[in-house]
C-alpha positions in Angstrom: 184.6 167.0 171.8 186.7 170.0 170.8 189.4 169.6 168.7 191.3 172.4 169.8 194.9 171.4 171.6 195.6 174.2 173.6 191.8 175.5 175.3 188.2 176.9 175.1 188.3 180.3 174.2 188.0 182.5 177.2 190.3 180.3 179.3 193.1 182.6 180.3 190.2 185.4 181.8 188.9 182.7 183.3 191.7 181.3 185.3 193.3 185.0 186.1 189.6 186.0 187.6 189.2 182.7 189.2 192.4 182.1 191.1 192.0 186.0 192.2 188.8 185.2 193.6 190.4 182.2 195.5 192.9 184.6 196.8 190.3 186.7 198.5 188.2 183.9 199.4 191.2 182.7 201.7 192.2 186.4 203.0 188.7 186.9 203.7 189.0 183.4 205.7 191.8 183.5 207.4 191.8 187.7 208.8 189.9 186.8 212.1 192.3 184.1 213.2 194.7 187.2 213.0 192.9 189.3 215.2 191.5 186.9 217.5 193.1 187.6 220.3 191.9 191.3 219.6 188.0 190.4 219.0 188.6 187.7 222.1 189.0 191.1 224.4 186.7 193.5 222.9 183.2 191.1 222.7 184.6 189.4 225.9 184.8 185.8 224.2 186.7 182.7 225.9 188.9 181.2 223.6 186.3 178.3 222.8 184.2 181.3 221.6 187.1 182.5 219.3 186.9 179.5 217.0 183.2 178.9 217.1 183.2 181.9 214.2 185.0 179.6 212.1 183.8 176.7 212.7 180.0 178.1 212.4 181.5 179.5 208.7 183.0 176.1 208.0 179.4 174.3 208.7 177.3 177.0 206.8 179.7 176.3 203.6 179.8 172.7 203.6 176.0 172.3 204.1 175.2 174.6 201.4 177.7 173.5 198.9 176.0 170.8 197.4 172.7 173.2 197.1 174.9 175.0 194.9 175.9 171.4 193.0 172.7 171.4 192.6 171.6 174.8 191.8 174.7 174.5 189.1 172.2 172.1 186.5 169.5 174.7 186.7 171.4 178.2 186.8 174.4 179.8 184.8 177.1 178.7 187.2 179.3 182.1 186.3 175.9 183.9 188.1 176.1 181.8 191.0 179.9 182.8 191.5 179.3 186.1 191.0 176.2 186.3 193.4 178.1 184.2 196.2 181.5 186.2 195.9 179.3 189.2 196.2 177.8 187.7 199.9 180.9 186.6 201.2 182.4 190.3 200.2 179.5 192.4 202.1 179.4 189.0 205.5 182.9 189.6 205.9 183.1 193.9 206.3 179.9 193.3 207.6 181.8 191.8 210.9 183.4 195.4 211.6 179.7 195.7 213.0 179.4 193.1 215.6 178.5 193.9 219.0 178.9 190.3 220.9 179.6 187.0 220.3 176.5 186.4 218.3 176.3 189.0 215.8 179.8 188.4 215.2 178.6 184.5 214.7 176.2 185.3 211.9 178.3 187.7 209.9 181.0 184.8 209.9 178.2 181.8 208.9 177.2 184.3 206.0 180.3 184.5 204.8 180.1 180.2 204.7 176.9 181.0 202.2 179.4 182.7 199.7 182.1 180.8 199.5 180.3 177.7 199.1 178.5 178.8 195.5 182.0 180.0 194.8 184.4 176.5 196.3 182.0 174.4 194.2 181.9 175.2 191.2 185.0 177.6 189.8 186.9 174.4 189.9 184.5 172.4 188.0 184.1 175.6 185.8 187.7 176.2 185.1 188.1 172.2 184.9 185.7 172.4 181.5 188.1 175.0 179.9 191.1 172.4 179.4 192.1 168.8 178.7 192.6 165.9 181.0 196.3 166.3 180.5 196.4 170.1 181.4 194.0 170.0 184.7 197.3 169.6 186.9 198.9 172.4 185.8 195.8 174.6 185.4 194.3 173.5 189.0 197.9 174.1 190.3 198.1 177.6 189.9 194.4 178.1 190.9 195.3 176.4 194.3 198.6 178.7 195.0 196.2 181.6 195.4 195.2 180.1 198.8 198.4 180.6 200.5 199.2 183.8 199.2 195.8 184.3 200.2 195.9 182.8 203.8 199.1 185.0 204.2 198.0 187.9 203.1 195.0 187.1 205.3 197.4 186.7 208.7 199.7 189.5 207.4 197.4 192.2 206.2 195.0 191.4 208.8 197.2 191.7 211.9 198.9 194.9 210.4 195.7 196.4 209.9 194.3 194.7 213.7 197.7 196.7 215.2 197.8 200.0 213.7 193.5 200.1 213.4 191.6 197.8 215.3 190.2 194.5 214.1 187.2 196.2 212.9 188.9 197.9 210.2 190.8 194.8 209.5 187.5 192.9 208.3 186.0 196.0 206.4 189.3 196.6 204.2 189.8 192.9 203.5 186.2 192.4 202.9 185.0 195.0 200.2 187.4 194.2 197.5 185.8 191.3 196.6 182.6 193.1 195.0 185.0 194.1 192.1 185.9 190.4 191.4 181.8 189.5 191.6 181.5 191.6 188.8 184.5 190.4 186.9 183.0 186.8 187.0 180.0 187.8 184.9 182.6 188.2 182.1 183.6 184.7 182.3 182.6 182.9 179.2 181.1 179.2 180.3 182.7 176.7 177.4 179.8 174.4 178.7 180.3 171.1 180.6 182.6 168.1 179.4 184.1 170.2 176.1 186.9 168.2 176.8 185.4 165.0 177.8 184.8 161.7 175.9 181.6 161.4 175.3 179.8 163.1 177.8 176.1 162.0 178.4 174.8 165.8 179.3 172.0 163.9 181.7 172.9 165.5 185.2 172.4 162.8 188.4 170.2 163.4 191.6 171.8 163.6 194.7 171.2 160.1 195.4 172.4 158.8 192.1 175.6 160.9 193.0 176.3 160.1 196.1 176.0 155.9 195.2 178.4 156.5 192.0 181.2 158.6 194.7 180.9 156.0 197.5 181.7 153.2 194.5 184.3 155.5 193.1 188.2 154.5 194.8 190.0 156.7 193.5 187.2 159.6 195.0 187.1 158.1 198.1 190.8 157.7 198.6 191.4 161.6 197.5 189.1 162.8 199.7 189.7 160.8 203.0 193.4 161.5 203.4 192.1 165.1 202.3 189.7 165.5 205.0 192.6 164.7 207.3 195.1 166.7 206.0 192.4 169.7 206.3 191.6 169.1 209.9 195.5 169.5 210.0 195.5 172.9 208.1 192.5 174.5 209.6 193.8 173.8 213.3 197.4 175.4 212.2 195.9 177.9 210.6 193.2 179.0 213.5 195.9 178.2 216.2 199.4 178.5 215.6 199.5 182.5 215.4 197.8 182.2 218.9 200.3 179.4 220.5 203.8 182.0 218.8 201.8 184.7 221.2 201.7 182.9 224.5 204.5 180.0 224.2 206.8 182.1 222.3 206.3 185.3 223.7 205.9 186.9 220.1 203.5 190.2 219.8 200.6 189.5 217.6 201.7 191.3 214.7 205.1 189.4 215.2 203.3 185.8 215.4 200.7 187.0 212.0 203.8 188.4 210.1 206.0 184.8 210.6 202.8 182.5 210.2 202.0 185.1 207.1 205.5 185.0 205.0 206.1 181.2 206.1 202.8 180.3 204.4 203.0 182.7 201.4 206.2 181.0 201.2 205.8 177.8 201.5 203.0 177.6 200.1 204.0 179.0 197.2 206.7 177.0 196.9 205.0 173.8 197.8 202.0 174.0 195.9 203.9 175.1 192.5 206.9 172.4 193.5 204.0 169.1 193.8 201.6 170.3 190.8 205.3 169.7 188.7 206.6 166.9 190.4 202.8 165.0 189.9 203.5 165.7 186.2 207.2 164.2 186.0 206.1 161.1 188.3 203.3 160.5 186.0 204.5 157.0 184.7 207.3 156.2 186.7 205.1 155.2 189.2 201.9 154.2 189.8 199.0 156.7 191.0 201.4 159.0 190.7 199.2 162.0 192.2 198.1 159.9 195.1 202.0 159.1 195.9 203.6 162.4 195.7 200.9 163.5 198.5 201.2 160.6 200.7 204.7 161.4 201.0 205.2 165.0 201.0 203.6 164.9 203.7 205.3 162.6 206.1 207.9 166.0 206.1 205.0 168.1 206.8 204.0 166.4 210.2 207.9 166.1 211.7 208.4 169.7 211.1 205.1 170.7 212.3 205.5 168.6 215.7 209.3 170.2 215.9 208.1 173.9 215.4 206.3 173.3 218.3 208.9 172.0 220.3 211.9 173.9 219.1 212.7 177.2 221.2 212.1 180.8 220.5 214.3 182.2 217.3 215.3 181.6 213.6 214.3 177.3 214.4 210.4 178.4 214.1 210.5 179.8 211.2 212.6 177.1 209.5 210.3 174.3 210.7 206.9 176.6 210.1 208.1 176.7 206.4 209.2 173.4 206.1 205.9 172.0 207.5 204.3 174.5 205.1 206.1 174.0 202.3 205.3 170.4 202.1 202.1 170.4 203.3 200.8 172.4 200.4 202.0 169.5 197.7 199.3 167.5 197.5 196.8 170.7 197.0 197.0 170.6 192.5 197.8 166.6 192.5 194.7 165.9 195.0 192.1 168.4 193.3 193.1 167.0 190.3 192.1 163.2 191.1 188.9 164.6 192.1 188.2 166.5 188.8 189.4 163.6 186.5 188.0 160.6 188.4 184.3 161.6 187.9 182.1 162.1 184.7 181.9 165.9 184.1 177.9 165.9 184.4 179.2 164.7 188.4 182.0 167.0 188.5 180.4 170.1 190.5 178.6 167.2 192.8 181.9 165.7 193.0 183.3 169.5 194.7 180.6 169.7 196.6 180.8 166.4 198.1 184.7 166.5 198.8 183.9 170.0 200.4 181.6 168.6 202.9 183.5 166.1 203.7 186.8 168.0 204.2 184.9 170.3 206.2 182.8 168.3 208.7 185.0 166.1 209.4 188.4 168.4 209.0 188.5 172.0 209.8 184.7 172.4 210.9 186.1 170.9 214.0 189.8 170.8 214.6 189.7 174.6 215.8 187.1 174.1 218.4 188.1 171.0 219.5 192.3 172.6 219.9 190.2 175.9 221.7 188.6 173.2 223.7 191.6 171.5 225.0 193.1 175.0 225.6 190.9 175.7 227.9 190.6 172.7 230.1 194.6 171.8 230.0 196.8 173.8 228.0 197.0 175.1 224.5 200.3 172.7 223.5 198.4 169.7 224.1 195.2 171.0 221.7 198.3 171.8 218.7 200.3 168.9 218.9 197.3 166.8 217.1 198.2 169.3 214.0 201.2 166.8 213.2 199.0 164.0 213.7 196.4 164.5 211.8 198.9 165.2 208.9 200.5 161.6 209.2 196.8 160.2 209.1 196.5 161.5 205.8 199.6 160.4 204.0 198.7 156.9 205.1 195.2 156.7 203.6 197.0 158.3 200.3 199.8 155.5 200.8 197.3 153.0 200.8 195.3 154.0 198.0 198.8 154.4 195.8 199.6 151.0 196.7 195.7 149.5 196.3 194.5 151.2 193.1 195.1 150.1 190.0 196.9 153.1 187.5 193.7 155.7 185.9 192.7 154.4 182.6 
């Protein structure tokens, strides 16, 4: 193992072209929940139709991220970023194009292709640049890119959506990305487990991996309250700019601007405020990651359930950032448990397992299923599982900081 105390060499290019990357990957994301009630009336889509986009993105990217777990033992894993940053770059300007429902469907599972290489395995990849000790703080910036990026996303797309159409909005959002493809080839790969004791350098098959996960706690625990919290976060995120329009009367660039500044806001806040406060828990009580998260987020579902109840006017925008703000703790702390709690021959395996999982069972449905209930009752009653959802998660955390013994 390295003896170095600070990082591989390389490390700072790395982590400035990796969480940029992550910042596009969520702009690219998150533009056609901006303009969806704009796409909804030009292809002639019910609002079921809306989400199915997403959802069919969501599904493309968690089934192929663990061929890219995979792919990561037999290819250099800065190539398979590159390559997938690339797809997702061209899918999502490539939507400007669409002429119905299903065109629009296959530009937006394309888009699911490229992320997936990217999702599993930068964080493994920047992971191998530094220490145990510094994977909180390193992971913790990396994360705040996605709700800068998720604003921007809402913001930038329904500014562009108003003044241009929501054509335009995918094919200015989308292109940038091909620069940061060809950044990534740059990176310089310190190799797997640098920082590791002892690592084995044998890689596990899929069904090796999966057994050694399923008997890993401290995995499972992460990654269950995660998958909640994520059904949570995609349903907000899909929805909420869509319930400010017709509850709240707001325009859309009104509802994308306040769901846009709340999240760059709270997010940042949030995100930067539990990667630190992980770090000063960190022996004053046990599972310290796993605590912080379960309950930051008990916060997170009361002012999510009053933003929807509270009237028109300044009270939404408190309770949107409070709800955002501490929803985005556990996004360093939790990331973190899943980098640290597997060997780092398992580590991209280990991504590419939590992303299925967060995504089948969390925001590969929530939108759909919200949509869904819109259309046969009302959109308030889809919504008000957001809060929910959100209190599921902080008790599976709660229970695995109260089961699990403290991380060797």
């Amino acid at each position: 193992m390295s003896q170095s105390p600070r990082a591989a060499q390389g490390a700072t290019f790395a982590v400035v072209v990796l969480t940029s990357m992550n910042l596009l990957n969520y702009l690219d994301r998150f533009v056609p929940s901006a303009v969806k009630e704009l796409f909804k009336e030009d292809l002639g889509l019910t609002d079921a139709q809306t989400s199915w986009p997403l959802t069919a993105f969501i599904v493309v990217y968690m089934i192929t991220s663990p061929m890219f777990g995979a792919l990561a033992d037999r290819w250099p894993r800065k190539v398979l970023i590159a390559g997938g940053v690339a797809l997702w770059s061209v899918a999502t300007a490539g939507a400007a194009l669409a002429t119905g429902f299903w065109s629009f469907l296959f530009a937006r599972s394309l888009v699911g292709v490229g992320e997936a290489a990217y999702a599993t395995l930068a964080p493994p990849l920047l992971s191998d640049f530094f220490p145990p000790e510094r994977r909180n703080r390193v992971l913790t910036f990396f994360y705040v890119a996605i709700p800068v990026g998720a604003a921007l996303g809402f913001g930038l797309g329904g500014f562009i959506g108003k003044e241009l159409g929501w054509r335009a909005a995918f094919l200015i959002c989308g292109l940038p990305g091909l620069l940061a493809a060809g950044l990534a080839l740059r990176i310089q790969d310190p190799g797997r487990g640098a920082w590791d004791a002892a690592p084995t350098g044998k890689t596990a098959n899929w069904a090796e991996a999966l057994r050694l996960l399923a008997a890993n706690p401290r995995f499972v625990y992460a990654v269950a309250g995660y998958t909640a919290v994520t059904w949570a976060a995609g349903g907000m995120a899909d929805w909420f700019p869509t319930y400010l329009v017709r509850n709240r009367g707001m325009s859309l660039a009104e509802a994308g601007t306040l769901i846009g500044a709340v999240t760059v806001a709270g997010g940042l806040g949030g995100t930067a405020m539990g990667g630190w406060l992980a770090d000063r828990l960190a022996g004053r009580t046990r599972n310290a990651y796993l605590a912080l998260s379960a309950v930051s987020m008990v916060p997170a579902a009361v002012f999510a359930g009053l933003a929807l109840a509270v009237p028109a006017g300044p009270g939404v925008a408190v309770c949107m950032f409070l709800s955002q703000f501490f929803l985005w703790f556990y996004n360093g702390p939790i990331n973190t448990i899943i980098a640290n709690a597997v060997a780092p021959e398992l580590r991209a395996r280990a991504f590419a397992v939590s992303i299925f999982a967060i995504h089948i069972l969390g925001d590969a449905v929530s939108p759909t299923i919200i949509g869904a209930i819109s259309d046969s009752s009302e959109l308030l009653y889809g919504v008000a599982l957001v809060p929910v959802f959100m209190a599921i998660g902080a008790v599976i955390w709660a229970i695995g900081w109260r089961r699990l013994p403290e991380p060797a």
